[in-house]
PyMOL commands that place a pseudoatom at each C-alpha (Angstrom):
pseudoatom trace, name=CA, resn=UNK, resi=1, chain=A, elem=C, hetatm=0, pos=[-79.112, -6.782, 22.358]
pseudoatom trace, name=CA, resn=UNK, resi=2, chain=A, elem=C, hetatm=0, pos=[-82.451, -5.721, 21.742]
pseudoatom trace, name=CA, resn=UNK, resi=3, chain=A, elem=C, hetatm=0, pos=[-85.639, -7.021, 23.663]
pseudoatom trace, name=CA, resn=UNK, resi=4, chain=A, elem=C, hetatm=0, pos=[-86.743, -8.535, 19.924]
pseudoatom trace, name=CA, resn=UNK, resi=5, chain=A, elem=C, hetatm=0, pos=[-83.500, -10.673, 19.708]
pseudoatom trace, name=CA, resn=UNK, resi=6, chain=A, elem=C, hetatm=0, pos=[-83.898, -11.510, 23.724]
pseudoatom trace, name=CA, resn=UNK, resi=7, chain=A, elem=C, hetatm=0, pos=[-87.376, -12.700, 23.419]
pseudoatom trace, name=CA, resn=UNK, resi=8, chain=A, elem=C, hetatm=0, pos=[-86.710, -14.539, 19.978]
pseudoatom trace, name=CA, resn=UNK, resi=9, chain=A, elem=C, hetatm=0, pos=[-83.999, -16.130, 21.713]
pseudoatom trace, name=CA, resn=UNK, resi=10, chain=A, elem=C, hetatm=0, pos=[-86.202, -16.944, 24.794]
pseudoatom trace, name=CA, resn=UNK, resi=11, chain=A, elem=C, hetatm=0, pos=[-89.375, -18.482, 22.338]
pseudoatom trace, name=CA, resn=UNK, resi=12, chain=A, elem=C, hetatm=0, pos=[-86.661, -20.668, 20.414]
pseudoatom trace, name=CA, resn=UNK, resi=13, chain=A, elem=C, hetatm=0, pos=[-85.389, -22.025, 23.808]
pseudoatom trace, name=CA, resn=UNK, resi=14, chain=A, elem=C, hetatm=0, pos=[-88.613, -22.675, 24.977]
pseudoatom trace, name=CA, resn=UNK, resi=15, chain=A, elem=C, hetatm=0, pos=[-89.539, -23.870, 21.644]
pseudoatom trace, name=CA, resn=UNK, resi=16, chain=A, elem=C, hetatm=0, pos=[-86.589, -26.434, 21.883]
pseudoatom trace, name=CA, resn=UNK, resi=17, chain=A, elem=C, hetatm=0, pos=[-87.365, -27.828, 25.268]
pseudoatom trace, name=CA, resn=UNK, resi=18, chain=A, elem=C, hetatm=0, pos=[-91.305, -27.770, 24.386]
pseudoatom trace, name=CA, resn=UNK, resi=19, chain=A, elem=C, hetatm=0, pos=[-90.377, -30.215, 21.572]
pseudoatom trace, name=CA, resn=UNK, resi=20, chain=A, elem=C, hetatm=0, pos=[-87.841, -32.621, 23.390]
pseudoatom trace, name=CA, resn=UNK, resi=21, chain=A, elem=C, hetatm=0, pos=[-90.495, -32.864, 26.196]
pseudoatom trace, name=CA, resn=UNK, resi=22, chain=A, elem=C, hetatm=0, pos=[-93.227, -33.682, 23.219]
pseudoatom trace, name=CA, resn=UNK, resi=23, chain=A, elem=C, hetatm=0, pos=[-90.708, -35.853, 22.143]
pseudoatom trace, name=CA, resn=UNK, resi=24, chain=A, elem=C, hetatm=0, pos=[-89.219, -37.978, 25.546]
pseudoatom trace, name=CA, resn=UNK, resi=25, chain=A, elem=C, hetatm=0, pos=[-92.183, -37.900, 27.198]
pseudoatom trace, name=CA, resn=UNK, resi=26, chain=A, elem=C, hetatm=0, pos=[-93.655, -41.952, 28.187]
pseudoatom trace, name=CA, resn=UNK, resi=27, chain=A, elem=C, hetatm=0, pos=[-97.360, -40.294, 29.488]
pseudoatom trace, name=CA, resn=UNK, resi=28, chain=A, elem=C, hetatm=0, pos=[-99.252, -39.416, 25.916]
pseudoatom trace, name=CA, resn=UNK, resi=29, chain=A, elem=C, hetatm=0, pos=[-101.651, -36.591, 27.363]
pseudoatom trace, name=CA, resn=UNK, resi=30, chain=A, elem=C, hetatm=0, pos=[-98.133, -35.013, 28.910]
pseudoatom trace, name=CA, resn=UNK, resi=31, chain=A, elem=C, hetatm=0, pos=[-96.679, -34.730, 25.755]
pseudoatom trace, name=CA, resn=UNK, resi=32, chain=A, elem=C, hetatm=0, pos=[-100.051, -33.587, 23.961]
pseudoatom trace, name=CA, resn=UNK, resi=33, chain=A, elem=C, hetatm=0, pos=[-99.639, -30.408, 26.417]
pseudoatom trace, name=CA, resn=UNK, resi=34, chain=A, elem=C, hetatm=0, pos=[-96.258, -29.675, 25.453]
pseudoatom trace, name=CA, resn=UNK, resi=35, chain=A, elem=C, hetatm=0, pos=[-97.106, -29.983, 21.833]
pseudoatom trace, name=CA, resn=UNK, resi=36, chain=A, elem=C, hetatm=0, pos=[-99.818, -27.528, 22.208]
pseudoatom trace, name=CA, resn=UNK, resi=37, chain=A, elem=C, hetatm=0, pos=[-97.343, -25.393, 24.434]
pseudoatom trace, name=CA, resn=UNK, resi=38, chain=A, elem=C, hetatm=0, pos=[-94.953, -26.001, 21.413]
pseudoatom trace, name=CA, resn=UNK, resi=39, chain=A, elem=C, hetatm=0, pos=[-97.298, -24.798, 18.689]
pseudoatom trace, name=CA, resn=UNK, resi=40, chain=A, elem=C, hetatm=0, pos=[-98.057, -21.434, 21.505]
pseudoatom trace, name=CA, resn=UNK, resi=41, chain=A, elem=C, hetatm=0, pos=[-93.675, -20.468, 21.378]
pseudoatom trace, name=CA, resn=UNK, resi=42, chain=A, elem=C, hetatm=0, pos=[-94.399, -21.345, 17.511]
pseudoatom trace, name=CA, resn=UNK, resi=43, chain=A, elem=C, hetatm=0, pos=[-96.797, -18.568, 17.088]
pseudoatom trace, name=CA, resn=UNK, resi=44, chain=A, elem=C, hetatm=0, pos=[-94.456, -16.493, 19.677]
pseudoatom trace, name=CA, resn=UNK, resi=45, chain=A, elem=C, hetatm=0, pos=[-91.470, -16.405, 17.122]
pseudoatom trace, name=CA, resn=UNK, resi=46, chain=A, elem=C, hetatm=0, pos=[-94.085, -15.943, 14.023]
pseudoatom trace, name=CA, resn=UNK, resi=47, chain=A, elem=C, hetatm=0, pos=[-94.792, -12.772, 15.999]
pseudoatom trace, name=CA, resn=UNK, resi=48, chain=A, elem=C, hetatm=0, pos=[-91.085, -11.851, 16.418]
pseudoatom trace, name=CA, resn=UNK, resi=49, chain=A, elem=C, hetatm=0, pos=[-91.035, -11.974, 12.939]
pseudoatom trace, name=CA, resn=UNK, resi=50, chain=A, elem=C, hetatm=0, pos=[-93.760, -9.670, 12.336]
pseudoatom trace, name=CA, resn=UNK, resi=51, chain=A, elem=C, hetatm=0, pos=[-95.491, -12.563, 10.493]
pseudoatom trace, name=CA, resn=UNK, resi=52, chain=A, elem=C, hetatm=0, pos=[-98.611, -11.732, 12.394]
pseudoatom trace, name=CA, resn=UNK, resi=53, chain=A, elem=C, hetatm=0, pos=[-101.544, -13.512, 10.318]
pseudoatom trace, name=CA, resn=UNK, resi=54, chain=A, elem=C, hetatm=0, pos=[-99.173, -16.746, 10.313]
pseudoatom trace, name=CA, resn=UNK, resi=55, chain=A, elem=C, hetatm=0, pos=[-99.349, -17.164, 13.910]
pseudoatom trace, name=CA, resn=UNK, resi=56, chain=A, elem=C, hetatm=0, pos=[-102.915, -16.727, 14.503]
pseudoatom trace, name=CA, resn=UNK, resi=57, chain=A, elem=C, hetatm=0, pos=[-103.222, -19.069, 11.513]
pseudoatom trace, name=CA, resn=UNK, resi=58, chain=A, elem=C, hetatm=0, pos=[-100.754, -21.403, 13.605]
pseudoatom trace, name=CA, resn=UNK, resi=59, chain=A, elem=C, hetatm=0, pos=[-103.240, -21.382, 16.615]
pseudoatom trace, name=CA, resn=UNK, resi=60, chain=A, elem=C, hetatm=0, pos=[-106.018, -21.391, 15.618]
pseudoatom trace, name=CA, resn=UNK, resi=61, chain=A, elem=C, hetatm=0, pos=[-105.299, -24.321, 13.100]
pseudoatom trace, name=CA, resn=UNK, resi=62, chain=A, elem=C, hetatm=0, pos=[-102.699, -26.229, 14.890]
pseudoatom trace, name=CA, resn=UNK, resi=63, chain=A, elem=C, hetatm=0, pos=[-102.850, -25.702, 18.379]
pseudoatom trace, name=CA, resn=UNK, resi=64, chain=A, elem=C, hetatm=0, pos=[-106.752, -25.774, 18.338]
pseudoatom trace, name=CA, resn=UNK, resi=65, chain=A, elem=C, hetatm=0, pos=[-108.168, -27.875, 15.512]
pseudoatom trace, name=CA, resn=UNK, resi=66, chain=A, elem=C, hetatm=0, pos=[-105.321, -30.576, 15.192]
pseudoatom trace, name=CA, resn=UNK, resi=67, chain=A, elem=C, hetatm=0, pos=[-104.375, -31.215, 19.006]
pseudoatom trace, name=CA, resn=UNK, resi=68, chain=A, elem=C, hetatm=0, pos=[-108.492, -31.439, 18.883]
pseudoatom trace, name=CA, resn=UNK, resi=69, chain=A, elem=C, hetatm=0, pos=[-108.258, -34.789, 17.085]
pseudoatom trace, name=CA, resn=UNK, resi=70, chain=A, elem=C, hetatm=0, pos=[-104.904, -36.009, 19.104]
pseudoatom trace, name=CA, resn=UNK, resi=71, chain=A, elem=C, hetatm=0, pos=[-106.404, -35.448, 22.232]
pseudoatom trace, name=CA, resn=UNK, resi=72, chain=A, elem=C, hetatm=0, pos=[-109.272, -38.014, 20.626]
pseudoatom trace, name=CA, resn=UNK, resi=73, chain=A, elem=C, hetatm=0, pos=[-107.230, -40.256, 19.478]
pseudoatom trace, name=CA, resn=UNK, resi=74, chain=A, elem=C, hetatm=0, pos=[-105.329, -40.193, 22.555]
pseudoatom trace, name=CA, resn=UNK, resi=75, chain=A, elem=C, hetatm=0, pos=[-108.795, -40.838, 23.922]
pseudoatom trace, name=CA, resn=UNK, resi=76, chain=A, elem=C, hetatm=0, pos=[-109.312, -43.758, 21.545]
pseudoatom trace, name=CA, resn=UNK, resi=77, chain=A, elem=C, hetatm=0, pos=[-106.321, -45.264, 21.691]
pseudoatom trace, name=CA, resn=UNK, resi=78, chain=A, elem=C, hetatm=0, pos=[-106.250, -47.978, 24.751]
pseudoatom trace, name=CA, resn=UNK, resi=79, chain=A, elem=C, hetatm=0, pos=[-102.964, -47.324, 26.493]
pseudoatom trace, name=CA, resn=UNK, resi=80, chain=A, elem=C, hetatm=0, pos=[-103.773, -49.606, 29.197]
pseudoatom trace, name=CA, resn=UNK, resi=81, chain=A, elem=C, hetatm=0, pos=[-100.789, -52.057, 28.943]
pseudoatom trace, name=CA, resn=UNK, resi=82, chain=A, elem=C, hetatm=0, pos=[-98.043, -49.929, 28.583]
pseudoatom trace, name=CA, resn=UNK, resi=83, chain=A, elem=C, hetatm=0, pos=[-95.487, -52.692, 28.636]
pseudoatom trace, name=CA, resn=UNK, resi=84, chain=A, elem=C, hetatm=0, pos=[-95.867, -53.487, 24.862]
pseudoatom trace, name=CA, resn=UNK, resi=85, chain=A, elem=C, hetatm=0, pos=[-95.125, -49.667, 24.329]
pseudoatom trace, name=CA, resn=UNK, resi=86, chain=A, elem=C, hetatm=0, pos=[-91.650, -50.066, 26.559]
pseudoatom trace, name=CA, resn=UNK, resi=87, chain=A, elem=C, hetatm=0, pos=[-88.518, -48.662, 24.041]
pseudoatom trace, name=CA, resn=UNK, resi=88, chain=A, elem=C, hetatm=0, pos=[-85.826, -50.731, 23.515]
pseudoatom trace, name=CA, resn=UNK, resi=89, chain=A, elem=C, hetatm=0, pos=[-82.136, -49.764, 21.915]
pseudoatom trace, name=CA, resn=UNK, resi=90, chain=A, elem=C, hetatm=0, pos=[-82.171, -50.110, 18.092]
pseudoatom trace, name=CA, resn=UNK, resi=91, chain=A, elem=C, hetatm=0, pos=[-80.675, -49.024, 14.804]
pseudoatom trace, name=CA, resn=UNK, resi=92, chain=A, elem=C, hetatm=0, pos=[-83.396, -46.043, 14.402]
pseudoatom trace, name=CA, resn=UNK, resi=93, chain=A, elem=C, hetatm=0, pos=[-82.210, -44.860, 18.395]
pseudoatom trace, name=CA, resn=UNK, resi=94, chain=A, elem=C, hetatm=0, pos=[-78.771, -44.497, 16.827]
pseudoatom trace, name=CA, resn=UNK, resi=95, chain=A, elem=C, hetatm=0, pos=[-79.569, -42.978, 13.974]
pseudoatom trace, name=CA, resn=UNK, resi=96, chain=A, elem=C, hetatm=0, pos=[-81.453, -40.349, 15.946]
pseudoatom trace, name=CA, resn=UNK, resi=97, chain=A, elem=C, hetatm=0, pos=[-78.791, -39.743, 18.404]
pseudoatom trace, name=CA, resn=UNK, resi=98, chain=A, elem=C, hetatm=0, pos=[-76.660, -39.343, 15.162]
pseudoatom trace, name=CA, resn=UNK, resi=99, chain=A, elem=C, hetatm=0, pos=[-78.407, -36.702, 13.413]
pseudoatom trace, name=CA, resn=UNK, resi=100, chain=A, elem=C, hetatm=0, pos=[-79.445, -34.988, 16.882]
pseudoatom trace, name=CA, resn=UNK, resi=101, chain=A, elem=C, hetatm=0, pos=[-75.656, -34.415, 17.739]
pseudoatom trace, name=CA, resn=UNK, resi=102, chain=A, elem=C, hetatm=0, pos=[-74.682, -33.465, 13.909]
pseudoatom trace, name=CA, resn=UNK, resi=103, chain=A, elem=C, hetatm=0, pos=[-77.838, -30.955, 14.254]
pseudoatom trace, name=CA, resn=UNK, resi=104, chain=A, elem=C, hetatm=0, pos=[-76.520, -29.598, 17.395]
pseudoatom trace, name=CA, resn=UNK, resi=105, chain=A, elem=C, hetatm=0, pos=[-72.912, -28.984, 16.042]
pseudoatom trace, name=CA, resn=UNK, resi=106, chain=A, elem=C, hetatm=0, pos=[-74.560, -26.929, 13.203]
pseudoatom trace, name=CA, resn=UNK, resi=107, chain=A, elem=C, hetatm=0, pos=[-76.406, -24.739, 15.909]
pseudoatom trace, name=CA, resn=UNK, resi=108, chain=A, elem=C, hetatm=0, pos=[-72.965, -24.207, 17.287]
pseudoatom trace, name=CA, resn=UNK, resi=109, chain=A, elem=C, hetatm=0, pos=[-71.083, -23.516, 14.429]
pseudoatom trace, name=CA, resn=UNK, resi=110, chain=A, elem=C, hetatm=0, pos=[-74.078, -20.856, 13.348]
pseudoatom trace, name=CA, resn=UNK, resi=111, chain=A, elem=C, hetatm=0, pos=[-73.840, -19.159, 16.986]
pseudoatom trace, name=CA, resn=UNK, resi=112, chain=A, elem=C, hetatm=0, pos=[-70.297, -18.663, 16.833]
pseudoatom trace, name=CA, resn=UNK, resi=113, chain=A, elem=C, hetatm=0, pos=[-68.989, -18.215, 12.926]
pseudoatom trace, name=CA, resn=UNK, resi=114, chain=A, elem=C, hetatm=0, pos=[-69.038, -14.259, 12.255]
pseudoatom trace, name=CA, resn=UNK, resi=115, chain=A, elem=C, hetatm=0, pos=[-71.718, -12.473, 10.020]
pseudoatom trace, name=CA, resn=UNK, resi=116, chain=A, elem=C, hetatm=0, pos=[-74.049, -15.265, 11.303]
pseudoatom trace, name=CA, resn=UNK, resi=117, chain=A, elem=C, hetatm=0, pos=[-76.653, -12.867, 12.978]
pseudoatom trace, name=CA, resn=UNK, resi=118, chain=A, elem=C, hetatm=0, pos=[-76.301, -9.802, 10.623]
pseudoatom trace, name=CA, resn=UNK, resi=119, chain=A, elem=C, hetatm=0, pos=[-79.790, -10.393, 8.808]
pseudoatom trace, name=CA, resn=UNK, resi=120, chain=A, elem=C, hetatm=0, pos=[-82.393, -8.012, 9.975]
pseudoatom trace, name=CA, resn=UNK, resi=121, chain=A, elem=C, hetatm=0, pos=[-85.911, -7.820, 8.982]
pseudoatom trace, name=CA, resn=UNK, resi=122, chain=A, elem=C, hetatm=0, pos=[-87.099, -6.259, 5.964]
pseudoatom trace, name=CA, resn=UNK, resi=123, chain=A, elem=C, hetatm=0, pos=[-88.527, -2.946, 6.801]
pseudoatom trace, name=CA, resn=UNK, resi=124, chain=A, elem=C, hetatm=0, pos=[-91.521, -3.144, 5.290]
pseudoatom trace, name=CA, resn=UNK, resi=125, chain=A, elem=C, hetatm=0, pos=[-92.255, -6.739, 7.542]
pseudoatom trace, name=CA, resn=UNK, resi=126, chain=A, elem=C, hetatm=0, pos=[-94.809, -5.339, 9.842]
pseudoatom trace, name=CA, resn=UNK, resi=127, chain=A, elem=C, hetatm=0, pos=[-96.743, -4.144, 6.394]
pseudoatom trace, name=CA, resn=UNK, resi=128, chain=A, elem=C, hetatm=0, pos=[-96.350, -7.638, 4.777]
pseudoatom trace, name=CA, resn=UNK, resi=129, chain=A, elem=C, hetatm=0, pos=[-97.176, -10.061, 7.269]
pseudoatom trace, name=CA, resn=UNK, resi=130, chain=A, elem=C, hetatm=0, pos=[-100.829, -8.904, 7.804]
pseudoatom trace, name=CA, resn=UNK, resi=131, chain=A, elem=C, hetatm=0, pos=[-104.214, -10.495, 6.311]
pseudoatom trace, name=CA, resn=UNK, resi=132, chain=A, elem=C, hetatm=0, pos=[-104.474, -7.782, 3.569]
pseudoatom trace, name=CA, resn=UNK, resi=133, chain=A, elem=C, hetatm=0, pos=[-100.948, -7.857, 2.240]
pseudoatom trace, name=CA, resn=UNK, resi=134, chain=A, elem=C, hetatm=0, pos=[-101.415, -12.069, 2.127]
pseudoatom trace, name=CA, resn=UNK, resi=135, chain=A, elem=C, hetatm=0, pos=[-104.620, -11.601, 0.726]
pseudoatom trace, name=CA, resn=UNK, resi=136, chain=A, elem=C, hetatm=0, pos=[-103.552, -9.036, -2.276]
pseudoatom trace, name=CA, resn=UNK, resi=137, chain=A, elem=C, hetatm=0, pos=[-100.286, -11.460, -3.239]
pseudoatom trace, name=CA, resn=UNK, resi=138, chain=A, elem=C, hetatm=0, pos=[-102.224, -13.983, -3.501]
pseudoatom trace, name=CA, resn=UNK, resi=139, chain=A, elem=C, hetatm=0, pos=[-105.137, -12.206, -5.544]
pseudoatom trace, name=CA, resn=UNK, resi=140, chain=A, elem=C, hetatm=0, pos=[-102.428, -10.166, -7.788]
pseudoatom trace, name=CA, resn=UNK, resi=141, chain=A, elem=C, hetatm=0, pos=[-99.763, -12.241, -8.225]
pseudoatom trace, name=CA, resn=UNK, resi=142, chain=A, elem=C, hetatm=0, pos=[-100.714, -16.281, -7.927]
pseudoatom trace, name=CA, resn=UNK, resi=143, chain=A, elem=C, hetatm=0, pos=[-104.347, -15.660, -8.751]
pseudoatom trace, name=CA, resn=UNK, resi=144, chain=A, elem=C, hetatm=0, pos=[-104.739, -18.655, -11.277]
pseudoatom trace, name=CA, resn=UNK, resi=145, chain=A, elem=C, hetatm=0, pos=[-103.192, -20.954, -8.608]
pseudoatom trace, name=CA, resn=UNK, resi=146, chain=A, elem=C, hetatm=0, pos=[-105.589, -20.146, -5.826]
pseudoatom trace, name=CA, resn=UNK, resi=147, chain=A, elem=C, hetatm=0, pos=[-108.531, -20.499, -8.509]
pseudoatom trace, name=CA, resn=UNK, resi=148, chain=A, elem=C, hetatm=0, pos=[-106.672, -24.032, -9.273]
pseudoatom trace, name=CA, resn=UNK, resi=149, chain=A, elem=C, hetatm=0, pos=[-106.664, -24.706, -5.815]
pseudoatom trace, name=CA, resn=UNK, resi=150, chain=A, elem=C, hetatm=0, pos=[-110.531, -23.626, -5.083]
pseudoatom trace, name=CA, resn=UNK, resi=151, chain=A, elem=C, hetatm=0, pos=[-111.407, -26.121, -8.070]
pseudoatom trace, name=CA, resn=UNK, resi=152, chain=A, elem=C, hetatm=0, pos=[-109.692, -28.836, -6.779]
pseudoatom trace, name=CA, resn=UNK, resi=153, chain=A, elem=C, hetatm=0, pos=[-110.958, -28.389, -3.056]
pseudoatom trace, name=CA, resn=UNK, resi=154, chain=A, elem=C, hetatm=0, pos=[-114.205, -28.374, -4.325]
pseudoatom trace, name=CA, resn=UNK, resi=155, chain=A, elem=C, hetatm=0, pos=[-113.612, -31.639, -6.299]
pseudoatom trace, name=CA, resn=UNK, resi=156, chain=A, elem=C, hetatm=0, pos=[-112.600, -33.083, -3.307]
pseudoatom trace, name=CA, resn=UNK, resi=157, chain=A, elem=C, hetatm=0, pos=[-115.707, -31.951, -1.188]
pseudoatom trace, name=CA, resn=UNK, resi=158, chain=A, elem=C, hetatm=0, pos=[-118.060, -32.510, -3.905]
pseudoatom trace, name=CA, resn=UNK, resi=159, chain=A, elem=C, hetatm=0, pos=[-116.150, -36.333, -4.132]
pseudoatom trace, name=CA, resn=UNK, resi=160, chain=A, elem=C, hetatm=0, pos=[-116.627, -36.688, -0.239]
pseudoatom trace, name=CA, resn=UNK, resi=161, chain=A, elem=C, hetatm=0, pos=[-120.086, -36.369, -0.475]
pseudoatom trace, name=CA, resn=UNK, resi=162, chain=A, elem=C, hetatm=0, pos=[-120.940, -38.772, -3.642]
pseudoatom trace, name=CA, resn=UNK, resi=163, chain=A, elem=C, hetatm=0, pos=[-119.013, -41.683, -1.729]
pseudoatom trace, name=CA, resn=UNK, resi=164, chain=A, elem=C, hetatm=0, pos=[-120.715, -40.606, 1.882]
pseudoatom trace, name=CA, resn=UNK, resi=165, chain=A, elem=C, hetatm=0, pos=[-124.351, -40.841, -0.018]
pseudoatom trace, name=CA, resn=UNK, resi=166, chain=A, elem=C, hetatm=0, pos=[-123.481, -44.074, -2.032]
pseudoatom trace, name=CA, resn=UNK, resi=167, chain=A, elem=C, hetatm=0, pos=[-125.588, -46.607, -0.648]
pseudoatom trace, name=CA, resn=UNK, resi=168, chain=A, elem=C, hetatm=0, pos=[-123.709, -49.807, -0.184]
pseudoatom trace, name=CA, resn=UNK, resi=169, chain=A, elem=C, hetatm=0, pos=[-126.087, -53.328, -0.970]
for i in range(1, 169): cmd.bond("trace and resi %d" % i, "trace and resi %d" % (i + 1))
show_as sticks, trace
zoom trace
């Protein structure tokens, strides 16, 4: 085994536990951390998949701008009587437990049916996931989409700003 496949394996692990702990954890700023220390093992397996421009996109956008505004809200949010947040058993619990034990079966059955694991990485990967190969795909090939999309971003901002300005009577 390779120290690629060992570290993958090690990021998805952590990765797994990162999210259950995001997930089962009763103290909101606790599982805040392990959401930002989800979106970190994130980035780790972009890298693993020489998808390098993804995962700084992944932390500089997720694990910096949008745990930004949940740690606010967090802040905003007045947890002070917990006892109206206590869990109780109900039809959505089973359901979860459900599809959490069909999802782990698949895991299984992908970990131990042959041929599973016999992908590898396109050899030109390391080439194709930096800034400059992103950048000339989507300048090349899907130029009139990102033009679409510019148009309609600035629609949106140009929107934002008419309704900010209109004064209410």
């Amino acid at each position: 085994m390779s120290f690629l496949y060992f570290s993958f394996g090690v990021l998805a692990i952590l990765a797994i536990a990162s999210a259950i702990v995001t997930i089962a954890s009763r103290n909101p700023v606790r599982s805040a951390f392990a959401l930002i220390f989800h979106f970190f093992m994130l980035a780790g397996l972009y890298l693993t998949l020489n998808a390098q421009f993804v995962a700084v996109i992944q932390v500089l956008v997720y694990a910096g701008a949008i745990m930004v505004l949940v740690v606010f809200v967090i802040m905003l949010l007045n947890l002070s009587n917990e006892e109206r947040l206590s869990e109780r058993f109900d039809f959505r619990k089973t359901i979860a437990i459900f599809f959490g034990i069909a999802f782990a079966i698949e895991v299984v059955l992908a970990i131990f049916i042959p041929g599973t694991f016999k992908n590898n990485l396109h050899p030109d990967s390391v080439k194709i996931g930096t800034a400059q190969e992103i950048g000339k795909a989507l300048y090349s090939n899907f130029l009139v989409p990102v033009e679409v999309v510019g148009i309609l971003l600035l629609v949106a901002i140009i929107g934002a700003i008419v309704l900010a300005k209109r004064k209410l009577e």
